[in-house]
VEXZA-521860 format. One record per residue: residue in three letters; y negated, x negated, z of N, C-alpha, C in turn. Coordinates in Angstrom, 1 decimal. Example, Ala and Ser with C-alpha at 12.3 -4.5 7.8 and 13.67 -1.06 7.14 Angstrom:
! residues 2
 rest     nY     nX     nZ    caY    caX    caZ     cY     cX     cZ
  ALA    5.7  -13.2    7.8    4.5  -12.3    7.8    3.3  -13.2    7.8
  SER    2.2  -12.8    7.1    1.1  -13.7    7.1    0.0  -12.9    7.9
***
This chain:
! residues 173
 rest     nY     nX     nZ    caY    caX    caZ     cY     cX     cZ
  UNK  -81.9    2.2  104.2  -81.2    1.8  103.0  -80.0    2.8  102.8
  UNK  -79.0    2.8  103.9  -78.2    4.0  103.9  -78.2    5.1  103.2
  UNK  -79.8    5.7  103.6  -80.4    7.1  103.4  -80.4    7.1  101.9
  UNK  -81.1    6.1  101.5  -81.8    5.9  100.1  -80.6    5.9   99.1
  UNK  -79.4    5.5   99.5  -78.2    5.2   98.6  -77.7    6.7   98.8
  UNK  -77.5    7.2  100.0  -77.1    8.5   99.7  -77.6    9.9   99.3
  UNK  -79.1    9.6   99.1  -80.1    9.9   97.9  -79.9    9.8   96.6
  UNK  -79.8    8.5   96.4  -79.4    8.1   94.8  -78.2    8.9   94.5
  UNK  -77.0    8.9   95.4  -75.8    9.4   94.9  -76.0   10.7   94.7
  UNK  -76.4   11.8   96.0  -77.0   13.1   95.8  -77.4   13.4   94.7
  UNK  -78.4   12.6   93.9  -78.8   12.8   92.7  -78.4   12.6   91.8
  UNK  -77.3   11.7   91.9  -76.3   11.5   90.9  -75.3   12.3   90.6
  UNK  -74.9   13.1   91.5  -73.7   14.3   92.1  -74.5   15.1   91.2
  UNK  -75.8   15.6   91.7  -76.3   16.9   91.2  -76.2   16.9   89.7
  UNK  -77.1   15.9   88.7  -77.4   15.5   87.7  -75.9   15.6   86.7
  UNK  -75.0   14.9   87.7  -73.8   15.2   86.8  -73.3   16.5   86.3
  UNK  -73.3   17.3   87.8  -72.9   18.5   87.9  -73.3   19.6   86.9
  UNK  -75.0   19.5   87.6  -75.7   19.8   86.0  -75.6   20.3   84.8
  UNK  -75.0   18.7   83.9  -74.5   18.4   83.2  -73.6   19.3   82.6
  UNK  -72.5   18.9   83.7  -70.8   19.7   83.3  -71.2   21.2   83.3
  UNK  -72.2   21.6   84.3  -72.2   23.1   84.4  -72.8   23.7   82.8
  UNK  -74.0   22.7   82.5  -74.6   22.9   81.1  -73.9   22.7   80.0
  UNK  -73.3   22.1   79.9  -71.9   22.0   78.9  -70.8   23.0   78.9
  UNK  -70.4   23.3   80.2  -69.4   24.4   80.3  -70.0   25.6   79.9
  UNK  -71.3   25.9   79.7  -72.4   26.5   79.5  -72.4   27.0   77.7
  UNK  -72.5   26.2   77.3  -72.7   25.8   75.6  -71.8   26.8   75.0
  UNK  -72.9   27.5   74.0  -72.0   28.7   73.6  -73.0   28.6   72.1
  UNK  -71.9   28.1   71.8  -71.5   27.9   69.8  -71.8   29.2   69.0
  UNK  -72.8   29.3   68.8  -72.9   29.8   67.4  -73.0   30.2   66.4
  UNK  -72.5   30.8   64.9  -72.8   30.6   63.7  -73.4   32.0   63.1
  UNK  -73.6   31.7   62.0  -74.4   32.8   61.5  -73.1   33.2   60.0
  UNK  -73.3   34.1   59.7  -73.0   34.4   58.1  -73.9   35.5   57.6
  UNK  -73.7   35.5   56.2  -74.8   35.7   55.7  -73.5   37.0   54.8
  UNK  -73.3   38.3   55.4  -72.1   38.9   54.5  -73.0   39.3   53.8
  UNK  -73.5   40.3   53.2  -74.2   40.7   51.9  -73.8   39.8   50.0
  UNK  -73.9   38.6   50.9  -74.3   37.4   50.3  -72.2   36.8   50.0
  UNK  -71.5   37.2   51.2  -70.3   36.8   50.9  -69.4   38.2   49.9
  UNK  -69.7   39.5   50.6  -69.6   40.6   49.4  -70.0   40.8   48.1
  UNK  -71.3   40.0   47.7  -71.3   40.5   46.2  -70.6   39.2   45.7
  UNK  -70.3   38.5   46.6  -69.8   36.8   45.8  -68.0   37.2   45.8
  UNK  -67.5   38.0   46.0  -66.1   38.1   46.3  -65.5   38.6   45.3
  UNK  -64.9   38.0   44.2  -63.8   38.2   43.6  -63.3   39.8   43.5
  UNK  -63.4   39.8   44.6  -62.4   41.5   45.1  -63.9   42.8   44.4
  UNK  -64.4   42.4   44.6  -65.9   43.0   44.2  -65.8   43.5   42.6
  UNK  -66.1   42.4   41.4  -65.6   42.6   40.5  -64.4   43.1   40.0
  UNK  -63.8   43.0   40.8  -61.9   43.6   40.6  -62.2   45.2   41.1
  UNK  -63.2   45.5   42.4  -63.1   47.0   42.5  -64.0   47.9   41.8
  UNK  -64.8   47.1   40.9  -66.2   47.7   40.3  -65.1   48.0   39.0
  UNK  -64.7   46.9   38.5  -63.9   46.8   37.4  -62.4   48.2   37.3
  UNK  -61.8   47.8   38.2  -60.9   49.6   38.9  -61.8   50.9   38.6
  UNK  -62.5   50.8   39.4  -62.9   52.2   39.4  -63.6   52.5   38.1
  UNK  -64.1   51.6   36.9  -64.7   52.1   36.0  -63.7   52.7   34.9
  UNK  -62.5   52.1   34.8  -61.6   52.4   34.4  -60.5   53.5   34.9
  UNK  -60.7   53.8   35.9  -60.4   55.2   36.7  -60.7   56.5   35.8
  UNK  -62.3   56.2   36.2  -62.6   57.3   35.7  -63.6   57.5   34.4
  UNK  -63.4   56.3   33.9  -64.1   56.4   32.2  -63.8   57.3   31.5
  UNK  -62.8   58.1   31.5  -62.7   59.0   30.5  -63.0   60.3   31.0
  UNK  -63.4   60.8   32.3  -64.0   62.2   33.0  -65.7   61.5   32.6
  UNK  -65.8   60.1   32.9  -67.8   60.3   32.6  -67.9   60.4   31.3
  UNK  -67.2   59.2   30.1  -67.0   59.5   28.8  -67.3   61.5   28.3
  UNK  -66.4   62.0   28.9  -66.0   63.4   28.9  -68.0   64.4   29.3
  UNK  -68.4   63.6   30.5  -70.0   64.0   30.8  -70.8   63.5   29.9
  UNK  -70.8   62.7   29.5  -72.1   62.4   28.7  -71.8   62.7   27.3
  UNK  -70.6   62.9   27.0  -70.8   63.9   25.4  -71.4   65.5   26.0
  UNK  -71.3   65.9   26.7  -71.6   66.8   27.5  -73.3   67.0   27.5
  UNK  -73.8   66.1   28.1  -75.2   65.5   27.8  -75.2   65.6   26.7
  UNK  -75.3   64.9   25.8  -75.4   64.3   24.3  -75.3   66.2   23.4
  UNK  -74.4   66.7   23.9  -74.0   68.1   23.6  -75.7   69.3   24.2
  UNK  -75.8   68.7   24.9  -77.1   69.5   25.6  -78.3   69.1   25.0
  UNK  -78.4   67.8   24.5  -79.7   67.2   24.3  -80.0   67.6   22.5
  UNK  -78.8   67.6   22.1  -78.7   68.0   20.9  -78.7   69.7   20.3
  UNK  -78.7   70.4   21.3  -79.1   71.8   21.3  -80.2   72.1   21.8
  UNK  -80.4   71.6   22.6  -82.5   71.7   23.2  -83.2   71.5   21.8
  UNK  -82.8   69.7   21.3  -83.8   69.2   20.6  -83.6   70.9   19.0
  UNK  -82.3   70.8   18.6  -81.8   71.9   17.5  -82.8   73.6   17.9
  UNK  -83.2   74.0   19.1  -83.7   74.8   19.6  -84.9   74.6   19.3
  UNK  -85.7   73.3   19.7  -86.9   73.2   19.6  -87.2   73.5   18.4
  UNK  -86.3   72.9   18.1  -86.8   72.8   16.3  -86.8   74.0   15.1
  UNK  -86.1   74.7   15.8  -85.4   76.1   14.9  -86.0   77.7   15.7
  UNK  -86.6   77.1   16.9  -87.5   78.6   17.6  -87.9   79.3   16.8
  UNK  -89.3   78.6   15.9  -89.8   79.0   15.1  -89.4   80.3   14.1
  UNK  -88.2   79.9   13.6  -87.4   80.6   12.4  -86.6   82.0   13.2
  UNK  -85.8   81.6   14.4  -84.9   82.0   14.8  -85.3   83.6   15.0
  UNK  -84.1   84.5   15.0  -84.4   85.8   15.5  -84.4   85.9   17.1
  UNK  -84.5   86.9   18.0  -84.4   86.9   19.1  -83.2   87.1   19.6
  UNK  -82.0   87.5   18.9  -80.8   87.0   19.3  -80.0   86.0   19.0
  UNK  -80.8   85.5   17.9  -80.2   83.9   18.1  -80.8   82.8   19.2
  UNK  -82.2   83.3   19.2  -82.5   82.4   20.5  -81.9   82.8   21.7
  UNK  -81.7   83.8   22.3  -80.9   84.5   23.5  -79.4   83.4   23.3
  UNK  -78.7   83.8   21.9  -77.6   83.1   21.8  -77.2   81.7   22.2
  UNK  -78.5   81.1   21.7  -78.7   79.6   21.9  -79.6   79.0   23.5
  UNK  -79.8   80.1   23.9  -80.2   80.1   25.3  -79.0   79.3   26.1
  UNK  -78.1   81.0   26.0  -77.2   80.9   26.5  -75.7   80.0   26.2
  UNK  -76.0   79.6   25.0  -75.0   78.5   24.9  -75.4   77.0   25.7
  UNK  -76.6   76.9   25.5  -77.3   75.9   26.4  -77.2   75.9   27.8
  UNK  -77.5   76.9   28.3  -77.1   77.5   30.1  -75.4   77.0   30.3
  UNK  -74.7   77.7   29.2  -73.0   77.4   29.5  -72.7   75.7   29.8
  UNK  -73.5   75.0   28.6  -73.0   73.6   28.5  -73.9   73.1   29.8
  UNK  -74.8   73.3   30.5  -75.6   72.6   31.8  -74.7   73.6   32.8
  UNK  -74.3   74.3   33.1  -73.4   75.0   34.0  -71.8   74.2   34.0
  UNK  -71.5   74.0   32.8  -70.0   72.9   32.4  -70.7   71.8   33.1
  UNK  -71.5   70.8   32.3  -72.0   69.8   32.9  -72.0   69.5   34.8
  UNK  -72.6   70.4   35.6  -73.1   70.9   36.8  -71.5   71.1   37.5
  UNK  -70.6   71.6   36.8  -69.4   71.8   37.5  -68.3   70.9   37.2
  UNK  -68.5   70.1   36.2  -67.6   68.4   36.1  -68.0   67.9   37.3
  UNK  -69.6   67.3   37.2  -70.4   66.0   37.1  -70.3   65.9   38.4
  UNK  -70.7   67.0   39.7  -70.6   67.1   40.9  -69.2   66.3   41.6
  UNK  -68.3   67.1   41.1  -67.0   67.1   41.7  -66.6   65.2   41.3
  UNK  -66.9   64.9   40.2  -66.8   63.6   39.8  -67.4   62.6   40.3
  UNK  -69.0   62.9   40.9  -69.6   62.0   41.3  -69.4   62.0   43.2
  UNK  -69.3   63.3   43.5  -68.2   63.1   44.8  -67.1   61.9   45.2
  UNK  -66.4   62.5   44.1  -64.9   61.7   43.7  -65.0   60.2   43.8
  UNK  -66.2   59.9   42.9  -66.6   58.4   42.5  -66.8   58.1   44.0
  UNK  -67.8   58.2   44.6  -68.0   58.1   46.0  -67.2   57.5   47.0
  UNK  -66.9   58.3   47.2  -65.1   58.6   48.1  -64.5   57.4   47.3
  UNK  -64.0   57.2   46.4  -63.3   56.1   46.0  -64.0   54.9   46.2
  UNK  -65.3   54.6   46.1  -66.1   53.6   46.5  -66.0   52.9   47.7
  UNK  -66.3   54.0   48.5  -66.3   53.8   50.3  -65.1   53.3   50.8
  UNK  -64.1   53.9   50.0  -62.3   53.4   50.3  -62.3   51.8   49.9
  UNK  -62.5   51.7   48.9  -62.4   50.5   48.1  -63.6   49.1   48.8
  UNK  -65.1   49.9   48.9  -65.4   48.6   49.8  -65.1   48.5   51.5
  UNK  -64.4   49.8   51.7  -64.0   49.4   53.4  -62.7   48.4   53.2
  UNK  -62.2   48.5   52.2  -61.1   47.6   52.3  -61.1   45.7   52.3
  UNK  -62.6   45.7   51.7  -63.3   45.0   51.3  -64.0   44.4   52.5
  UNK  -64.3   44.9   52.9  -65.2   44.6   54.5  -64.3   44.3   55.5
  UNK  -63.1   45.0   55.8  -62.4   44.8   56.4  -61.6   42.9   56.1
  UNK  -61.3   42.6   54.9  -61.2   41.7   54.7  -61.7   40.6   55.0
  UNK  -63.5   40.7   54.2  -64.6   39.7   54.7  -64.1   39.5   56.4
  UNK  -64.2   40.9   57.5  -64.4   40.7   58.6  -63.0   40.0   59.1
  UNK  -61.8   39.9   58.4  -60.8   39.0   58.9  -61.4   37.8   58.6
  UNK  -62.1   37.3   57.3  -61.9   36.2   57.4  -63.2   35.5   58.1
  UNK  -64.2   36.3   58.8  -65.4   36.1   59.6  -64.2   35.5   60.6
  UNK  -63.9   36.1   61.5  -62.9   35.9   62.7  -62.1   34.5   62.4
  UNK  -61.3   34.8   61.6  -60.4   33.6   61.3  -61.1   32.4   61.6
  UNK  -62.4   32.6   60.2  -63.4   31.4   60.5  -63.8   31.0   62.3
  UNK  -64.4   31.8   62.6  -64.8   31.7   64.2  -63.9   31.0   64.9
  UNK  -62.4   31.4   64.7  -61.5   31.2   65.7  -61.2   29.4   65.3
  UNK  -61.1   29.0   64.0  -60.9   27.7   63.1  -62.0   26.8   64.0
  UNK  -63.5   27.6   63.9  -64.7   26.6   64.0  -65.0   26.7   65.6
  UNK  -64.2   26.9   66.4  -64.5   27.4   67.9  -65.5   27.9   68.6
  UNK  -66.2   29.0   67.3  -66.8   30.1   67.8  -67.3   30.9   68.9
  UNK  -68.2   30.7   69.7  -68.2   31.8   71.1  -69.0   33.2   70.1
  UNK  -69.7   33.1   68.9  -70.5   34.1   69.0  -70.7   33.8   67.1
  UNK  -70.6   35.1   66.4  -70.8   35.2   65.0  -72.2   36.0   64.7
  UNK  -73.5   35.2   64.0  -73.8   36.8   63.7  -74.1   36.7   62.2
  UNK  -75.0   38.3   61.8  -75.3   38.6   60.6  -76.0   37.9   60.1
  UNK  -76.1   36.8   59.4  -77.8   36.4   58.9  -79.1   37.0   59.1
  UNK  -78.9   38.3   58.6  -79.9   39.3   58.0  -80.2   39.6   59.6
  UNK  -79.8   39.6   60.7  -80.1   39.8   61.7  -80.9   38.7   62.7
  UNK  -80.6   37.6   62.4  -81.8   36.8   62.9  -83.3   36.6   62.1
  UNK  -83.9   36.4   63.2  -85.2   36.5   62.5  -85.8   34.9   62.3
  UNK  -85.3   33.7   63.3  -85.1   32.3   63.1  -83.9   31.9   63.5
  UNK  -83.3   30.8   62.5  -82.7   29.9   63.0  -82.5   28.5   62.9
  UNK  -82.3   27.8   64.4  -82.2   26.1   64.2  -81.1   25.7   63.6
  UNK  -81.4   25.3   62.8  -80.0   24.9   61.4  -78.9   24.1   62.3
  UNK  -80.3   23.2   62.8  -79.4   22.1   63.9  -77.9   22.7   64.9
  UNK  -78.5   23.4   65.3  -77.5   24.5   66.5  -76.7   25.5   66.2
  UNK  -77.3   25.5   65.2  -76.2   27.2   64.5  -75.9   27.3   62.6
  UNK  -74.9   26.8   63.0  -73.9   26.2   62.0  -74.1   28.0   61.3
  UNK  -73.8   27.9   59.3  -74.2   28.5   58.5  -73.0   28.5   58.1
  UNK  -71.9   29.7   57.9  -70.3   29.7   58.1  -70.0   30.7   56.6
  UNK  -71.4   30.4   56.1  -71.2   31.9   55.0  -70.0   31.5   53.7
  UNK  -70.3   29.4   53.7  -69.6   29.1   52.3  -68.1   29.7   53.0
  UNK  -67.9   29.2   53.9  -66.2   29.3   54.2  -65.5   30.4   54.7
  UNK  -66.5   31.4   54.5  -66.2   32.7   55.0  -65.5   32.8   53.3
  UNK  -66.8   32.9   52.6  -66.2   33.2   51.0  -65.7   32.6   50.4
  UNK  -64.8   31.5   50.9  -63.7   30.8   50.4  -62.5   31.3   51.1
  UNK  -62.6   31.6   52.0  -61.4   32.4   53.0  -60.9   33.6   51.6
  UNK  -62.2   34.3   51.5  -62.4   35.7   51.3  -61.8   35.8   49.8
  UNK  -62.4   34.7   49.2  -61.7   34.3   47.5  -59.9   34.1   47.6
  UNK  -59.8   33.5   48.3  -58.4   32.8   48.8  -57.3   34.5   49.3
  UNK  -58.0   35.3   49.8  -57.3   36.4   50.3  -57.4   37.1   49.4
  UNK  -57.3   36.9   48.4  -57.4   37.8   46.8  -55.8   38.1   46.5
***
């Protein structure tokens, strides 16, 4: 009887232990879904909105440019026929000038555009990624990941952090 009681307890000891060890164990994690918190951010339309207004008047500036080209091709097509051979040379080469202007704006612009993009949504990302953390640190987080990087997940177990990320994210506007 002894034996058998300190059997039972043994098993009781272990089972608990178990327990505590499997609990001390337990590692919390959420998912977000950024793609989905980035095009939803406030800051997004505010940087799409900036930069169009940046530089609306250098693209304005290109596509009369265009518009300038397309309107001498079509005037060309249409007037070959008639034309001497040094007005078509002429009209060649006015055509060559305005795609060589075009070629030497549009590059440097669309660089430009670029570069101000990449500035504008790293500042962006950097943000989202404070308020990823914040959140984690709020919801007692051991482990955050990307949505788009799991391939299943139990809803049950791994809490879906995306609304409160982009309410953080809205809020830090």
């Amino acid at each position: 009887m002894n034996k058998m009681i300190k059997t039972t307890a043994m098993t009781l000891l272990a089972t608990f232990l178990m327990g505590a060890s499997a609990s001390s164990f337990a590692h919390k994690v959420a998912i977000v879904n950024v793609q989905q918190v980035f095009s939803g951010a406030p800051q997004a339309a505010t940087i799409k909105a900036t930069l169009e207004s940046e530089f609306r008047e250098r693209r304005q500036e290109l596509e009369k440019l265009q518009g300038d080209i397309r309107f001498e091709l079509e005037k060309y097509q249409r007037e070959n026929a008639t034309m001497s051979k040094a007005q078509k040379e002429a009209h060649q080469k006015k055509i060559q000038e305005l795609q060589k202007a075009l070629q030497e704006k549009g590059q440097p612009l669309q660089q430009e555009m670029q570069m101000r993009q990449a500035q504008e949504t790293k500042k962006l990302e950097s943000i989202i990624f404070q308020a990823i953390e914040a959140e984690a640190k709020a919801g007692k987080y051991d482990e955050v990941k990307p949505a788009a990087a799991s391939l299943y997940v139990n809803e049950k177990k791994v809490d879906n952090i995306t609304d409160k990320v982009a309410e953080r994210v809205a809020k830090a506007n």
